[in-house]
C-alpha positions in Angstrom: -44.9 285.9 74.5 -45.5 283.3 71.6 -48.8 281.8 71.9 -50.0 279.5 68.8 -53.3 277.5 68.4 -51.1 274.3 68.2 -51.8 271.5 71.2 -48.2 270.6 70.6 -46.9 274.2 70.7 -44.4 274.1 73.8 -43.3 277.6 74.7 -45.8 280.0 76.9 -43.3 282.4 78.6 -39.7 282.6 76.8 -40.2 283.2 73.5 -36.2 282.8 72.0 -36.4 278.5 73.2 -38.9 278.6 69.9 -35.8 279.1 67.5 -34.0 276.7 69.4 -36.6 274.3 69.5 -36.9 274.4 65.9 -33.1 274.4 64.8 -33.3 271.1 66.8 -35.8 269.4 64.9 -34.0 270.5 61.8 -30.9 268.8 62.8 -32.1 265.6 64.0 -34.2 265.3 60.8 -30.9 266.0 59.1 -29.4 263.2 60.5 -31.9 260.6 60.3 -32.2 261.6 56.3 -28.5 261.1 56.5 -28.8 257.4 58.0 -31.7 256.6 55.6 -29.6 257.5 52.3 -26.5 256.1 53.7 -28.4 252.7 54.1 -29.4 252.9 50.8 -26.9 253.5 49.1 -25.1 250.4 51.2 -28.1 248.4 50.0 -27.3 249.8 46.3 -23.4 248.8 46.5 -24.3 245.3 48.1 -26.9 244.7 45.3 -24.5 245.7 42.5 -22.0 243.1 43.8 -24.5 240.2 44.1 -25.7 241.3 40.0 -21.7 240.8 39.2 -21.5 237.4 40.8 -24.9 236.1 39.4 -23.1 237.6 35.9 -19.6 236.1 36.7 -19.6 232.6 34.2 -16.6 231.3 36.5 -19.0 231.1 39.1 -22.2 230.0 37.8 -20.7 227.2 35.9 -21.8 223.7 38.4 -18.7 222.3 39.4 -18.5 218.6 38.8 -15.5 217.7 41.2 -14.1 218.3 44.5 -10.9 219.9 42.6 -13.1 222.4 40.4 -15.5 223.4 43.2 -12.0 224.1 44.9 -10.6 226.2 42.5 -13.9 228.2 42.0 -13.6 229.1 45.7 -10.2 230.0 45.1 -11.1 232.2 42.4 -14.1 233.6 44.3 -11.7 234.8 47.4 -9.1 236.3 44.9 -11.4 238.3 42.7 -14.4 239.0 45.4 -13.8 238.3 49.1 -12.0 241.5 49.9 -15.1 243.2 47.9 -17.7 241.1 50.2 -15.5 241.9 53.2 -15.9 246.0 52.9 -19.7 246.1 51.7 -20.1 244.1 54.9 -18.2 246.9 57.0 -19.7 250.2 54.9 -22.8 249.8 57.0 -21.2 249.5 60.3 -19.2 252.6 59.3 -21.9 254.6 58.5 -24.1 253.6 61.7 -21.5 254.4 64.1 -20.4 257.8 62.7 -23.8 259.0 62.8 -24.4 257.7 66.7 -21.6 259.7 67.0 -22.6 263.0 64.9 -26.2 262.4 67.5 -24.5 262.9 70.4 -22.3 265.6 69.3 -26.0 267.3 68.5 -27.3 266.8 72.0 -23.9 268.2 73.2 -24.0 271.1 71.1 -27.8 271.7 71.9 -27.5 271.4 75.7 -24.4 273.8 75.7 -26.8 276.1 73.8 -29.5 276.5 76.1 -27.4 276.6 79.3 -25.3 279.5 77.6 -28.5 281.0 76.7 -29.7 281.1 80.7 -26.2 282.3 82.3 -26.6 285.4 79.6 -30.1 285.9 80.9 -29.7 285.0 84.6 -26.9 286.1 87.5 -26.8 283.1 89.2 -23.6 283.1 90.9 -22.4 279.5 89.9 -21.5 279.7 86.5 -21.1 276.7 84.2 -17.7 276.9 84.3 -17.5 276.4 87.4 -19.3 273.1 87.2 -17.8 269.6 86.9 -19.2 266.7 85.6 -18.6 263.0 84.6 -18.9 264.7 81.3 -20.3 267.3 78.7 -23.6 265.8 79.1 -23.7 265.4 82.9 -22.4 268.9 83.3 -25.2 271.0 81.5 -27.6 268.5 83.5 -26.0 269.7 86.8 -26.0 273.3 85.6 -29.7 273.1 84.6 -31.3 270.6 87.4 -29.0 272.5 90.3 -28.6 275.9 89.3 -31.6 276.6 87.1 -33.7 274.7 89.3 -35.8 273.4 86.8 -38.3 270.5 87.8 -36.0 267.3 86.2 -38.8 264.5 86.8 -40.4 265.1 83.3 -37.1 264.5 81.8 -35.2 262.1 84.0 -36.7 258.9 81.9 -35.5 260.0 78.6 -32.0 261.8 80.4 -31.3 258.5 82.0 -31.9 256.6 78.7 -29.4 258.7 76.7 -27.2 258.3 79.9 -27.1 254.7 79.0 -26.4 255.0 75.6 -23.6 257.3 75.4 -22.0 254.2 76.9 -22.0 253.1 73.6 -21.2 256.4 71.9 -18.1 256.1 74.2 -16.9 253.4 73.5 -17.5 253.6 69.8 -15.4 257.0 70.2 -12.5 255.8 72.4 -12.3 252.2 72.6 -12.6 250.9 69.3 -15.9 249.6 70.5 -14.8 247.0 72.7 -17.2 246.4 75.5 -16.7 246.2 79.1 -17.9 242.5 80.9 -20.6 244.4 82.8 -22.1 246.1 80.2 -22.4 242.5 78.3 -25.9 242.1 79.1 -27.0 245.5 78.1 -26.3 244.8 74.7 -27.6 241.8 74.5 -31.5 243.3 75.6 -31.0 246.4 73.1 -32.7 245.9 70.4 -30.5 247.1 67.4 -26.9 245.6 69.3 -25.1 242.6 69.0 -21.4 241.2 69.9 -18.8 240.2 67.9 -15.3 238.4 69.2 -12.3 239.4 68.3 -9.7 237.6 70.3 -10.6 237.9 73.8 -12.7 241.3 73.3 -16.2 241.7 72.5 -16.8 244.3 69.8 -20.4 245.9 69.7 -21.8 246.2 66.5 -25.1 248.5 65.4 -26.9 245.4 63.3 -29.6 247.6 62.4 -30.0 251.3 61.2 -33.4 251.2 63.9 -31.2 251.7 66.4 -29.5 254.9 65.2 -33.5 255.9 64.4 -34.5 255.3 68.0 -32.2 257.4 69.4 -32.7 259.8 67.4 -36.2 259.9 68.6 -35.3 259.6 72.2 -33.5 263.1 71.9 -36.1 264.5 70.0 -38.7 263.6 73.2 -36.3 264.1 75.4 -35.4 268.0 74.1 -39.3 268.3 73.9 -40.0 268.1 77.4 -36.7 269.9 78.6 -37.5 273.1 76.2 -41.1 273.2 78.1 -39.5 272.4 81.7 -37.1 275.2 80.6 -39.6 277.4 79.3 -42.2 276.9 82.5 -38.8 277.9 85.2 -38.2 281.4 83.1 -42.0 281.4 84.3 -41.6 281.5 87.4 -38.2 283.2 87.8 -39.8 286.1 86.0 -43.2 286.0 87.6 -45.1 285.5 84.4 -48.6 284.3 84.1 
C-alpha cells in the first residue's frame, strides 16, 4: 500500500492507479503546453502580417480619391486577403485538433483502467460484452455496473464531458455543423460561438480557454474516479 504525507495524495488500497494517475497528469499537461505554444505561435504569424502591412508603402500612402482608395483595396485583396483569410483559420485549426487529441486521452485513459480491473477481477461480464452509445459510455457502464463503484462523486464532471463530446463529435464527423437543439448550448458556453454558412451553423472555439477548461474538467474528473476506483478495490479486497 502507498501511503504519502500529501492531503492531495489519492490512492490508500491499490497501489498500480498511482502510475496511472500520474501518466495522466503528464498527458493533459502535454496538451495544454501544446495549446499554449500553438496560440503563440498563431499570435506570432498574425503579428508578422500586421508589421508587413504597416511596412507596405502601397498601403500607407492616404488615398485622395474614391478611384485610388479603390485600387488600394484591390491591391490589398490580391497581395494579402488570402494571407488574412488563413491566419484567421490557423487558430481554429489548432483548437479543434487538440479538443480532439483531449478526448482521445480520456478514451485511452478510461480503456486503461477498465483493462486494468477485468485483469485483476473475474467478474463474469466482461467489457466486451458491453455496449454503449460510445467509447466513453461504455467504460462508464463497465465501471458504474460491473465494478460497482460509487458514481455520485463523479457523475457532475462525467455528465459535463458527456455534454461536450457533443462538440468533439461533431467537430470529428460533421464538419462542425450544429444540430438546431444544441443551438442554445453553444450560445451559454463560454469559449463557443456560431458561424453561418448557408443554411448550417458552424461552431467555432473563439477562445483557447475553452480547450483549457476542459482540460481541467478531465483532470478533476480522473481525480475523483482514481480515488472512487481505488476506495472499491478496498472493499472488494477487504482492506482497511
Amino acid at each position: 500500500m502507498i501511503n504519502l504525507n500529501n492531503n492531495e495524495f489519492k490512492i490508500n488500497h491499490w497501489g498500480i492507479l498511482y502510475y496511472y494517475d500520474d501518466d495522466l497528469d503528464n498527458l493533459l499537461i502535454a496538451e495544454k503546453k501544446i495549446i499554449e505554444n500553438s496560440e503563440k505561435y498563431a499570435k506570432t504569424l498574425i503579428e508578422e502580417f500586421r508589421n508587413k502591412i504597416k511596412n507596405d508603402s502601397e498601403l500607407q500612402t492616404e488615398p485622395t480619391n474614391e478611384q485610388e482608395g479603390s485600387l488600394q483595396a484591390q491591391y490589398y485583396g490580391h497581395y494579402y486577403g488570402h494571407t488574412e483569410k488563413f491566419l484567421k483559420q490557423i487558430p481554429q485549426n489548432y483548437r479543434k485538433a487538440s479538443l480532439l487529441s483531449i478526448f482521445s486521452v480520456l478514451e485511452g485513459q478510461l480503456k486503461l483502467l477498465s483493462n486494468l480491473i477485468e485483469t485483476n477481477f473475474e467478474f463474469s461480464v466482461k467489457i466486451k460484452h458491453i455496449t454503449g452509445s460510445d467509447y466513453i459510455h461504455k467504460y462508464w457502464i463497465y465501471l458504474t455496473k460491473v465494478y460497482e463503484l460509487e458514481s455520485k462523486d463523479v457523475e457532475k464532471e462525467y455528465n459535463l464531458i458527456r455534454q461536450h463530446k457533443y462538440i468533439r463529435n461533431k467537430i470529428a464527423h460533421n464538419n462542425s455543423e450544429i444540430d438546431d437543439n444544441k443551438l442554445a448550448f453553444i450560445q451559454r458556453t463560454k469559449g463557443l460561438t456560431m458561424r453561418k454558412f448557408g443554411t448550417d451553423n458552424i461552431v467555432e472555439i473563439e477562445s483557447e480557454n475553452y480547450i483549457i477548461e476542459i482540460i481541467e474538467l478531465i483532470q478533476a474528473f480522473f481525480n475523483k474516479l482514481i480515488k472512487v476506483i481505488d476506495r472499491r478495490y478496498g472493499e472488494l479486497k477487504n482492506v482497511g
